[in-house]
C-alpha positions in Angstrom: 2.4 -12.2 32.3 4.7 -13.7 29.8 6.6 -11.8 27.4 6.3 -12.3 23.5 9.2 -12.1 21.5 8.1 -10.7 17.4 10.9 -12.6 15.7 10.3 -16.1 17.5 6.6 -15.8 16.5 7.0 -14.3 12.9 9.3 -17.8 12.5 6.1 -20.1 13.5 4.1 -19.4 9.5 5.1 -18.8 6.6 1.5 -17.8 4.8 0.7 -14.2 3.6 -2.0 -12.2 4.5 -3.0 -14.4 7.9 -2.9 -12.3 10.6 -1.9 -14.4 14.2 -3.3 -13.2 17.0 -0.3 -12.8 19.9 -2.1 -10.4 22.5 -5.1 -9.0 23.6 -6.1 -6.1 26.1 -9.1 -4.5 26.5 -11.1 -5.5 24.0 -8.3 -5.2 21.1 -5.9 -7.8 19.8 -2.4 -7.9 18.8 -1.4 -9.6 15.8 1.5 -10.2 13.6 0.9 -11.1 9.2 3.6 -11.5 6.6 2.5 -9.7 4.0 3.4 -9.6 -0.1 1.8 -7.9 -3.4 -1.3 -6.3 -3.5 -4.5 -7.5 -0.9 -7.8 -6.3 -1.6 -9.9 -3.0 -1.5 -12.0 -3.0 2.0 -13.1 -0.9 4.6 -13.8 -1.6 8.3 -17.1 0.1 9.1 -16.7 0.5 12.9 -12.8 -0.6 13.9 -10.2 1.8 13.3 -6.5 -0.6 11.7 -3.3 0.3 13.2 0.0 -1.0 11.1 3.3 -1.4 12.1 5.8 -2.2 9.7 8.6 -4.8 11.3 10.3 -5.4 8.2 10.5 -4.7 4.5 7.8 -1.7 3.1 4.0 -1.4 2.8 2.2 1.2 0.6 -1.1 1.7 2.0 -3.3 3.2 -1.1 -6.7 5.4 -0.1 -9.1 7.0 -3.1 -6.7 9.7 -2.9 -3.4 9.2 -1.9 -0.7 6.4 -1.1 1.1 6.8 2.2 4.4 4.5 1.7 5.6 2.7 5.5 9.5 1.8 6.3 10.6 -0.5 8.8 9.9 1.6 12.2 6.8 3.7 10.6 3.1 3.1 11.4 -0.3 4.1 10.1 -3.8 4.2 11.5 -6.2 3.8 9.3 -9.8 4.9 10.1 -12.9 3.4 10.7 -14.8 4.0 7.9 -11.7 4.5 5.3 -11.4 2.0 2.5 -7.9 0.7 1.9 -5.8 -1.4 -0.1 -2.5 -2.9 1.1 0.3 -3.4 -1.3 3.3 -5.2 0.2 7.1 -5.9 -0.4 8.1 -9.0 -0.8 9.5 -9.7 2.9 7.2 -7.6 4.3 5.8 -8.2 7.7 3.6 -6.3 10.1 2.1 -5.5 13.6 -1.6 -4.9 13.7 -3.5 -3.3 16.6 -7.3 -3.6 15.8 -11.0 -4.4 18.0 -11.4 -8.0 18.7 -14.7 -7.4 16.2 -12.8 -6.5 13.2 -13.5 -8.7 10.5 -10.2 -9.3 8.2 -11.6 -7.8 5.2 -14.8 -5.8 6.3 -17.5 -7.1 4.3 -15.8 -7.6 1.2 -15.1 -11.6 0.9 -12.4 -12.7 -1.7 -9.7 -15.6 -1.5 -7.9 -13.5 1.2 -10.5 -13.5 3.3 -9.4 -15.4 7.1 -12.7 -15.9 9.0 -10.7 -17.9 12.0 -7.3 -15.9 12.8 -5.4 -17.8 15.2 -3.6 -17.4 18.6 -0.2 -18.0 18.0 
């Protein structure tokens, strides 16, 4: 058991929208991702997405509705649900999400990271 300390790995990259993967348990992985402007429309068929803003703000738009996130506030989102990101400059996050869940569910753009890494 080793602990992990956000701010010393959130110091280790400086690319956007490249989750690092910093834990695992049961089947779900922890990762960190600096986040800024707008990522892409997707949907994660069978993984539910939890996000934890660390610092700055995320808007997290749906079909019907934007739920805005502060420093402190986190969101599930649902298997199923399509989603669009829209960061803050600054903005960086914790994610909580099934080893199986692929970055942007079967939509493949330029932000699409098929290898995250351990960091």
């Amino acid at each position: 058991m080793k602990k992990i300390n956000l701010q010393q790995k959130l110091g280790l990259f400086d690319e956007t929208w490249t989750p690092k993967i910093i834990g695992a348990l049961n089947g779900q992985e922890v990762k960190i991702a600096k986040l800024d402007g707008d990522f892409v429309w997707h949907a994660h068929e069978d993984e539910d997405e939890l996000f934890l803003v660390l610092e700055g703000s995320l808007v997290m738009k749906f079909a019907d509705r934007d739920v805005k996130l502060e420093v402190g506030e986190m969101l599930i989102v649902p298997r199923g649900v399509e989603h669009m990101p829209v960061a803050a400059p600054g903005t960086s996050v914790l994610l909580f999400e099934p080893e199986s869940t692929a970055h942007t569910g079967k939509v493949v753009s330029e932000r699409t990271v098929n290898d995250q890494k351990w960091i």
